[in-house]
C-alpha positions as CSV (number, residue, x, y, z in Angstrom):
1,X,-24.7,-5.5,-29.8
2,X,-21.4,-4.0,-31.2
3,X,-22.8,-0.3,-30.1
4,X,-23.7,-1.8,-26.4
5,X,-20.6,-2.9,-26.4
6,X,-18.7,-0.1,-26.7
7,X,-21.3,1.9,-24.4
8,X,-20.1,-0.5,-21.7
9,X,-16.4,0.2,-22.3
10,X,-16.8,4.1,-22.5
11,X,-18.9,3.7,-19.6
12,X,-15.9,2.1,-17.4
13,X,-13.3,4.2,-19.0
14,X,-15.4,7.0,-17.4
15,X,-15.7,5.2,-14.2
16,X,-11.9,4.3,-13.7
17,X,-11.5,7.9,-15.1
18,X,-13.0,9.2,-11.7
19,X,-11.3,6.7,-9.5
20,X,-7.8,8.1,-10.8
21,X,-8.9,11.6,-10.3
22,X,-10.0,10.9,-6.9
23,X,-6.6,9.8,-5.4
24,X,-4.7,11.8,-3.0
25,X,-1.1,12.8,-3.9
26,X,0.4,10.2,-1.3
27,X,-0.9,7.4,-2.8
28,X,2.1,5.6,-3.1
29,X,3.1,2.7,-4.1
30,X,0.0,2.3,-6.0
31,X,-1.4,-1.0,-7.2
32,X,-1.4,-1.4,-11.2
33,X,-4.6,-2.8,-12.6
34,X,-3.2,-6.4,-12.2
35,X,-1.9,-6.1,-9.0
36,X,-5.4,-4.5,-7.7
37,X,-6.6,-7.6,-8.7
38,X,-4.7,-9.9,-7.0
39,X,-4.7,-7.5,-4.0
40,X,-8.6,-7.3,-3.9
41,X,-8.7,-11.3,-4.3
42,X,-5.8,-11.7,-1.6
43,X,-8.0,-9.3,0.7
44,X,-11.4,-11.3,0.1
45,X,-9.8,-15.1,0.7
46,X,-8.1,-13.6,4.6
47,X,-11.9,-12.2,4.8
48,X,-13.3,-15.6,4.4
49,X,-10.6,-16.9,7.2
50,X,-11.4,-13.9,9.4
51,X,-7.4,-13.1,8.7
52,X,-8.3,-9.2,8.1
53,X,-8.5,-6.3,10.2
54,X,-10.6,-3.7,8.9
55,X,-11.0,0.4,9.2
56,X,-7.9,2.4,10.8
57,X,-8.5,1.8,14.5
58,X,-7.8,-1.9,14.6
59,X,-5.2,-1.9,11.8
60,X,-3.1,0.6,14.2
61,X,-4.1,-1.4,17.5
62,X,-3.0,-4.5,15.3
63,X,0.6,-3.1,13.8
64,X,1.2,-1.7,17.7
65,X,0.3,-5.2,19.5
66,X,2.5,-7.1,16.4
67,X,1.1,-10.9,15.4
68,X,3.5,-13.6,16.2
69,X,3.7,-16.5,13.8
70,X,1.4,-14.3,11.0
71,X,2.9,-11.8,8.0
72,X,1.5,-9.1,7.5
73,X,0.1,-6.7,4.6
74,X,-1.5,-3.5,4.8
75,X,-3.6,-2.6,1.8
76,X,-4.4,1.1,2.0
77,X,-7.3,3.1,0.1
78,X,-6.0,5.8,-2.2
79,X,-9.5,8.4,-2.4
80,X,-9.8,9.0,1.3
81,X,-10.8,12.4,2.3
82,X,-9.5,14.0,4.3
83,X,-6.1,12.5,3.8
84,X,-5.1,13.0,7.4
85,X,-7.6,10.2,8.5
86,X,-4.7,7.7,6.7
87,X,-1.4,9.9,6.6
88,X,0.1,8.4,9.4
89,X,-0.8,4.6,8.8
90,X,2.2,4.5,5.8
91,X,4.7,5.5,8.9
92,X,3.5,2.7,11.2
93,X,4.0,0.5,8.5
94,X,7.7,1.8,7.8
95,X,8.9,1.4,11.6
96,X,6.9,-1.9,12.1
97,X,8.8,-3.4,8.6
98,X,5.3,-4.3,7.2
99,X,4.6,-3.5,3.0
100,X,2.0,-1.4,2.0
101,X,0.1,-0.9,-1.3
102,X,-2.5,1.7,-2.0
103,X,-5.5,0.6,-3.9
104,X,-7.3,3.2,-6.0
105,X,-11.0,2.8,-4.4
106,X,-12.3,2.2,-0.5
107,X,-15.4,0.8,-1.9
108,X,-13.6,-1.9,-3.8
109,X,-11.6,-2.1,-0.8
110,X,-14.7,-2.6,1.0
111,X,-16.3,-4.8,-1.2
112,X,-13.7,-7.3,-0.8
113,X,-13.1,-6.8,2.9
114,X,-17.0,-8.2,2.8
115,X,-18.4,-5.0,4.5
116,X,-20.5,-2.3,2.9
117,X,-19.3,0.7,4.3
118,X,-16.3,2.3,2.3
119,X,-13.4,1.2,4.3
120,X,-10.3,3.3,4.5
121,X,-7.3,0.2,5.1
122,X,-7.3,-3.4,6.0
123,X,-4.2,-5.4,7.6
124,X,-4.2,-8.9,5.5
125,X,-2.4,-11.5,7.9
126,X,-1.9,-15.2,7.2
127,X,-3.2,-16.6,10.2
128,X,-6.2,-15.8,12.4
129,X,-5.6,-14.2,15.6
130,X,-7.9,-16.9,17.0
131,X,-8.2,-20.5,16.0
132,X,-6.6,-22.2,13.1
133,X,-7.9,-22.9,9.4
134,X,-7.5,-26.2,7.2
135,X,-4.0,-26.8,6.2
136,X,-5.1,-26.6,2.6
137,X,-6.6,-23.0,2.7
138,X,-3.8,-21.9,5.0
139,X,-1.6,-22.5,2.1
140,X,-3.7,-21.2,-0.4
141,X,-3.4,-17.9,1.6
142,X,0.1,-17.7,2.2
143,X,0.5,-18.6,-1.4
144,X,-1.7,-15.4,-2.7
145,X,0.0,-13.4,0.1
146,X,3.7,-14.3,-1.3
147,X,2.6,-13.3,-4.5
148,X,1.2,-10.2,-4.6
149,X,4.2,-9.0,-1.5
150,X,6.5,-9.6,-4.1
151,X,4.7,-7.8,-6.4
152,X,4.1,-5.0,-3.9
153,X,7.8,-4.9,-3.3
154,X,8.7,-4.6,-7.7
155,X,6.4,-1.5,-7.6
156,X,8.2,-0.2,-4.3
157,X,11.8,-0.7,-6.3
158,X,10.3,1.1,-9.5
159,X,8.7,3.7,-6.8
160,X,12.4,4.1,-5.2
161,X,14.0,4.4,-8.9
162,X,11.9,6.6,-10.3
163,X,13.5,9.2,-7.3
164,X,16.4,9.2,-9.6
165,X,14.8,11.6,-12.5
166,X,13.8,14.0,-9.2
167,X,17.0,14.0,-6.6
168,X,20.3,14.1,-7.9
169,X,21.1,11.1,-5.1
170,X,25.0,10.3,-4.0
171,X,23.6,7.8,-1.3
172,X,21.2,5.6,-1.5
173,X,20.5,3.6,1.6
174,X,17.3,1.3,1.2
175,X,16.5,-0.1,5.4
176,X,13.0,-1.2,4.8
177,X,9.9,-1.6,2.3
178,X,9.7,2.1,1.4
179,X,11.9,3.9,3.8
180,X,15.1,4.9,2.6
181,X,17.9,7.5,3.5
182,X,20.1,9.6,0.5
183,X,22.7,12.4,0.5
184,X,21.1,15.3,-1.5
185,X,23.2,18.2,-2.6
186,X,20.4,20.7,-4.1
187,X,22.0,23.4,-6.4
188,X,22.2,26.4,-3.9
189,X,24.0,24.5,-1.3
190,X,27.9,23.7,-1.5
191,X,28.9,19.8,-1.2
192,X,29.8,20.5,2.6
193,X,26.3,21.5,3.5
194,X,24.3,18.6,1.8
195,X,21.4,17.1,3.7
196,X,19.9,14.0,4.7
197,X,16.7,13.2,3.0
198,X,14.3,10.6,4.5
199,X,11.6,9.3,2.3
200,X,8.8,7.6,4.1
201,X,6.6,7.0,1.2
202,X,3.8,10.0,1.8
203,X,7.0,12.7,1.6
204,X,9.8,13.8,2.1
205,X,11.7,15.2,5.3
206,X,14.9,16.8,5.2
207,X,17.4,16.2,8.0
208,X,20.9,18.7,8.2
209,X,23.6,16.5,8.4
């Protein structure tokens, strides 16, 4: 029993192993084990309501038309290749004001979004875009969807201080969930000629000032 049991574990090790090789460089903010969790289980409760958009095309058609009365979270998958299929959801999210999270895996993704082929994002919102659901569940959803936003939002803050150990920052200017503007002086360049830097969570673009 004790040797099966230890098979097992190895066995996942190896398996989340994979996953983490698998992600692309721009997964960011990515969702610890815990937060996955509560991000897969938020994601499979606004499937059950039909509160999810799934797969790129109808999560940009979604962000674009806006939902009036709903929040909105867009749970991203982190081992999509090609990347570019995803790159520019992140900036949609940024100039729409709606959090993001990567999630390591579109199966899981999938899995919870209650369809079978890999999915690349989903848009969780807290209402349906038709009808209405019971009072009771309604809550229940906005209740998981609070939560793990405000989790989402503790790994975007860690995310924006971590910058610290890589720019030396004079500015910091934070005007939504990942998008933020600093004054960065790299070593060649005299204090006169420093730059705007605007982060938009998959890189950096560098603006004279």
């Amino acid at each position: 029993m004790g040797s099966d049991s230890e098979a097992d574990k190895s066995v996942q090790k190896e398996k989340e192993r994979k996953k983490m090789l698998a992600l692309a460089p721009i997964a960011k903010p990515l969702a610890a084990k815990k937060l996955c969790k509560r991000t897969l289980k938020l994601v499979r409760r606004a499937a059950e309501h039909k509160c999810l958009k799934r797969g790129v095309k109808e999560v940009i058609k979604s962000i674009r038309r806006g939902h009036k009365g709903s929040v909105i979270l867009c749970v991203i998958a982190g081992n999509i290749s090609p990347i570019d299929v995803i790159t520019h959801v992140p900036i949609l999210c940024e100039e729409a004001d709606i959090p993001y999270i990567y999630v390591p895996s579109k199966e899981d993704l999938a899995g919870a979004g209650a369809t079978k082929r890999p999915t690349c994002c989903v848009l969780v919102m807290t209402k349906p875009a038709k009808g209405e659901i019971e009072q009771g569940e309604q809550e229940k959803l906005k209740s998981d969807y609070d939560q793990v936003v405000s989790d989402v939002t503790e790994s975007t803050t860690a995310l924006i201080n971590s910058l610290d150990s890589c720019l030396p920052m004079r500015k910091v200017e934070v005007s939504s969930h990942l998008k933020i503007r600093v004054v960065y002086t790299p070593a060649w360049m005299s204090d006169d000629e420093a730059l705007t830097v605007c982060f938009f969570g998959n890189g950096f673009s560098y603006v004279e000032s």
